[in-house]
N, C-alpha and C positions, 0 to 999 in steps of 0.2 A: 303664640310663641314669640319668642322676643327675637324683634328684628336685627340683621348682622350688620354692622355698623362700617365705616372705612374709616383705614385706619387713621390714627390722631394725625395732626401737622404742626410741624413747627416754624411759625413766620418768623420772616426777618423783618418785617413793617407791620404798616396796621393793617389790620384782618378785620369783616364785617362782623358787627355781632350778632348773632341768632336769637330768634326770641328765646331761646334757652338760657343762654347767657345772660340777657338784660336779666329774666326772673331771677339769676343768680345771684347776679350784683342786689338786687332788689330784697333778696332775702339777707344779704349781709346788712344794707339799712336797716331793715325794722326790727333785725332782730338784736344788730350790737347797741341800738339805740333804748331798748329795754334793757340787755343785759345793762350798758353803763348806769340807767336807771335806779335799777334794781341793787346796782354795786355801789352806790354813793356814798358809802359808809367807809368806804376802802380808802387807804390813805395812796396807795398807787396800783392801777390796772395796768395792763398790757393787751396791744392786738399785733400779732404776726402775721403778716403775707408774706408766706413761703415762696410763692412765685409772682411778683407783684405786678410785672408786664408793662406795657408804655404808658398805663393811666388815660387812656381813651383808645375808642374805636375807629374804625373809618368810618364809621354811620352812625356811634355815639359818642359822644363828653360822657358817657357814664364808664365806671371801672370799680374793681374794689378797693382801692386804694381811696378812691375819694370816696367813694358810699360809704367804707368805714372813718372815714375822718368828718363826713357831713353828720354821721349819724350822732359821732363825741359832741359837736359843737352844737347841736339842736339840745342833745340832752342837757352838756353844760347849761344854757338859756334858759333850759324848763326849770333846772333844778339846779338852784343857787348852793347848795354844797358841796356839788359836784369842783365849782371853784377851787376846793380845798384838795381836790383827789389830781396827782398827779396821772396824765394820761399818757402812758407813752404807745410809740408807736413804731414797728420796726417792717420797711418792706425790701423784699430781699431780690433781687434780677440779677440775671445771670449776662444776659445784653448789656453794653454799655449802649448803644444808641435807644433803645427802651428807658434807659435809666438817666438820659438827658429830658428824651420826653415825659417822661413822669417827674421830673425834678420839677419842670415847666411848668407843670399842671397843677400841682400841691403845692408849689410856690408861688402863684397867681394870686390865691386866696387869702386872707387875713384870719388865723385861727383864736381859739383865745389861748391864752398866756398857759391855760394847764395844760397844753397838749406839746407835746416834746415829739416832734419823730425824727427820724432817721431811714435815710433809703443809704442799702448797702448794696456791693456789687459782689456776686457768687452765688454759691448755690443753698439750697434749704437744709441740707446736710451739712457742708462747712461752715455755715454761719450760727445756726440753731445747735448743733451740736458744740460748735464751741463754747457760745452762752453759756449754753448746762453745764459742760466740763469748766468753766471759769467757777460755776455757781458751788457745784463741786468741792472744789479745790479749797474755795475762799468760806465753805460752809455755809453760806449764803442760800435763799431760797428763790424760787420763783413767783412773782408775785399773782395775783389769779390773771390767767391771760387765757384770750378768745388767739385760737391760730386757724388761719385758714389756710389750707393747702391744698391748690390749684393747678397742678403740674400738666404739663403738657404729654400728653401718653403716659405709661404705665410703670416708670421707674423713677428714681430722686427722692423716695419718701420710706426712707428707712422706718421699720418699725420700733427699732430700738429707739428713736430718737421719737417719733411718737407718745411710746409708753413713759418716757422719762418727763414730759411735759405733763401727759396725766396724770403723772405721780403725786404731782403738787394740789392743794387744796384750791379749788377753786379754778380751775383750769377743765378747758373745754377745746375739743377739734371740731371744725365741721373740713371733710376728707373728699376730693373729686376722685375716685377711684374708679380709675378704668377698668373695670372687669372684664370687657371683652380684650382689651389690651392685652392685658393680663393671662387672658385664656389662651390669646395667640404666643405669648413667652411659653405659657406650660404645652403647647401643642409641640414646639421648636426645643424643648427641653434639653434636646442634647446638644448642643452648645452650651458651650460652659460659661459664656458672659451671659444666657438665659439663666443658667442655673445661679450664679451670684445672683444675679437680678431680682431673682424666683427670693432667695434666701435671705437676702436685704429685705424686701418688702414685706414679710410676716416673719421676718424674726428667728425662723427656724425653717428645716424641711418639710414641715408639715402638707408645705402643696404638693407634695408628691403622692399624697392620699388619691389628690383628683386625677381622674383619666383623662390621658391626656387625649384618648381618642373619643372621645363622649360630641356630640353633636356643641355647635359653638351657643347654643342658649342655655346648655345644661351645664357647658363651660362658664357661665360667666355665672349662673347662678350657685355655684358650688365656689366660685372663689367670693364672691359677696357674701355664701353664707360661712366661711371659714374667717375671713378679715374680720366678722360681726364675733366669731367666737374668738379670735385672738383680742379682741376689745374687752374683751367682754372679763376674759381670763385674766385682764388685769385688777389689781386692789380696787377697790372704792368703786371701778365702774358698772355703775347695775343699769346705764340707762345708755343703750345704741340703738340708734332706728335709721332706716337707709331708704331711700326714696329716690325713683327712677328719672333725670332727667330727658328725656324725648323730646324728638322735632316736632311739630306740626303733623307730619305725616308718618307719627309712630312708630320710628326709630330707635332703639333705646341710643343715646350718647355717651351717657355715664351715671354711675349713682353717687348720691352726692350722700356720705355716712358721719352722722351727727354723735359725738360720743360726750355723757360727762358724767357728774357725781351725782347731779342730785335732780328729782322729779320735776323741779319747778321750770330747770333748763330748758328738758324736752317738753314738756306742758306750751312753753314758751314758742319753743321751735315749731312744734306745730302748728300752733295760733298761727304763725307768718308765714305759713305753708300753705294753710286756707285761705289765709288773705291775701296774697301774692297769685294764688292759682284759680286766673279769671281766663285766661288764653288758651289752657290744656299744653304750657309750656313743660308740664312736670306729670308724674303721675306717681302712685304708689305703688310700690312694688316688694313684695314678698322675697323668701327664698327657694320658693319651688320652681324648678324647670318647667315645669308645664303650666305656672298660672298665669305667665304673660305680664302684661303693663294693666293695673288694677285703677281705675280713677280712682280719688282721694276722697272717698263717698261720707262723708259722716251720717246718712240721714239713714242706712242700712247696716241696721245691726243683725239681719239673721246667717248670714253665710259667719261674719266673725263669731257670735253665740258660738255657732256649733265647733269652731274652732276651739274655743275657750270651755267648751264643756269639754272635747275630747283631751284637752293637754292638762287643766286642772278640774275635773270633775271625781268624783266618789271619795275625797276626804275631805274632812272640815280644815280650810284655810280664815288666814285672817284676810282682814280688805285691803292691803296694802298690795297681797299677792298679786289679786284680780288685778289693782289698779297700775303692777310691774308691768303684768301682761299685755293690758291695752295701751298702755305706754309703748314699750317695745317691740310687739308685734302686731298690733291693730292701726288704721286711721283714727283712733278715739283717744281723748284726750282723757278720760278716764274709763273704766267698764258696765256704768252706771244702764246706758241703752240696752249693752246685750244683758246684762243681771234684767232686767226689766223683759226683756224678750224671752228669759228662759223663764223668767216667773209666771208670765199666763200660761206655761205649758205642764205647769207644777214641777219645774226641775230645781228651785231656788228653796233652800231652808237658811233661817237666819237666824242666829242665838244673839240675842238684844244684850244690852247692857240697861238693865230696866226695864222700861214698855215702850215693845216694837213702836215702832215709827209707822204714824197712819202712812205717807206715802214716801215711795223710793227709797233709797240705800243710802243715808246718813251716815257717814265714815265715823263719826265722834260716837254716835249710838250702838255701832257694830262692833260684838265681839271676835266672832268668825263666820263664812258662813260654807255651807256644803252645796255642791251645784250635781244634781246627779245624771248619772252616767245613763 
């Protein structure tokens, strides 16, 4: 059962980081350091931090602020065309005394010459939304941009202004969403600055589907699994996966929910999920009330198999489906282990494109295949 949290806080100084935290920051390095990679073709990127904070800890020099400016400048060095790709970078706080000490900190450093940023004072709603409404206006677009948004509790992250960032080609969130936070707004629901609250953060009244009297684990996983389908319900997004960050002593804190366009993103996301998670800083975590904080297992494919037979088994799909599936709802970076798990039990039939492949699931070889029930 997933443990009850207390609730968020909002410092006025510096606050220690938790090993949850450090993995955070840690996963914003390796993973904007491949996207920038990966995007060197791009004439200008973007990274937003929504809520950008003083740029160090009490107990670390680490923050996203710098992880995502260390990570541009490593990439710049590895890959000399990156030279050419304008990188900007925009961090948003809401603290003026936060917004001195992070000025301090990303001002220390010597970047290289493509990287343009900018720390602004307000909030991730009047700064981001104005951007888009300028972009709006001037018919202008947005260029592909990585935003992180990190808020403090369970409010400031409008969805409207979410979905208008994914609207654009090549843009991507990774989202800290409080769910338990969350769950205590829809418990309190009759207040009416909950109910704005409620209605700002998914967009519509759809969270009134959830009970508000439902125990606090069934709460928090009924709002992660509705935030995952308002993701989801937007254009072009086929890939969100959400994954549980916890303390040490099994906690949940918050889930941290990754959304974009295209497979290669989350394929990505995961790879620094694995790699990142040596501590037991994080764990995987589903949308059932009763399945708890899941370790991030890649080397157990039979509880997901039976998964993946009950939600696409008894009609011929192609492998694209399978591979949506283990993307978005598995630990696996492709469906390849469970397809292999259901096949010694005779549950896999495969229509070749040619002659079957002596071994495994060759995506360029497969027409479709049927997984039976």
């Amino acid at each position: 059962m997933l443990a009850k949290r207390m609730p968020s806080f909002k410092p006025k100084e510096l606050w220690e980081a938790k090993p949850h935290t450090l993995a955070k920051i840690e996963i914003i390095r390796r993973y904007l350091y491949l996207w920038f990679s990966i995007r060197k073709a791009n004439t200008k990127l973007s990274y937003i931090d929504g809520f950008a904070g003083p740029g160090k800890y009490s107990n670390s020099d680490e923050s996203s602020p710098l992880a995502a400016l260390q990570a541009a400048k490593a990439a710049t060095e590895n890959f000399p065309r990156l030279t050419e790709t304008e990188l900007n970078f925009l961090f948003i706080e809401k603290k003026h005394d936060f917004i001195e000490n992070l000025q301090s900190v990303v001002s220390a450093i010597q970047w290289p010459a493509n990287i343009k940023l900018q720390i602004q004072q307000g909030t991730f709603d009047e700064k981001v939304g104005g951007i888009l409404t300028d972009l709006r206006k001037q018919g202008n677009k947005l260029p592909p941009t990585f935003a992180f948004i990190d808020p403090f509790g369970a409010t400031g992250l409008p969805f409207r202004v979410i979905a208008e960032i994914l609207s654009y080609p090549g843009c991507e969130i990774l989202i800290n969403l409080d769910s338990d936070g969350i769950g205590r707004l829809i418990t309190a629901q009759s207040f009416e600055k909950n109910q704005q609250n409620l209605d700002a953060l998914f967009g519509d009244q759809s969270w009134r589907e959830i009970d508000p009297s439902s125990p606090m684990n069934k709460l928090s996983a009924a709002v992660l699994k509705l935030y995952k389908q308002k993701l989801r319900s937007l254009a072009d997004i086929r890939y969100v996966f959400a994954f549980a960050m916890n303390s040490r002593q099994g906690q949940l804190n918050y889930h941290l929910v990754f959304a974009t366009q295209h497979p290669l993103g989350l394929e990505k996301m995961k790879e620094v999920m694995k790699a990142v998670d040596q501590s037991g800083s994080y764990s995987f975590s589903d949308d059932s009330a009763d399945q708890g904080l899941l370790k991030f297992n890649f080397s157990a494919p039979e509880e997901w198999s039976a998964k993946m037979q009950e939600v696409l088994g008894g009609d011929w799909r192609p492998y694209e489906a399978f591979r949506d599936y283990a993307l978005n709802e598995t630990p696996f970076l492709n469906p390849k282990a469970m397809l292999e798990h259901l096949k010694k039990s005779g549950k896999v039939q495969v229509l070749w494109q040619g002659a079957p492949a002596k071994h495994g699931f060759p995506e360029d070889k497969i027409r479709s295949i049927l997984v039976i029930k």
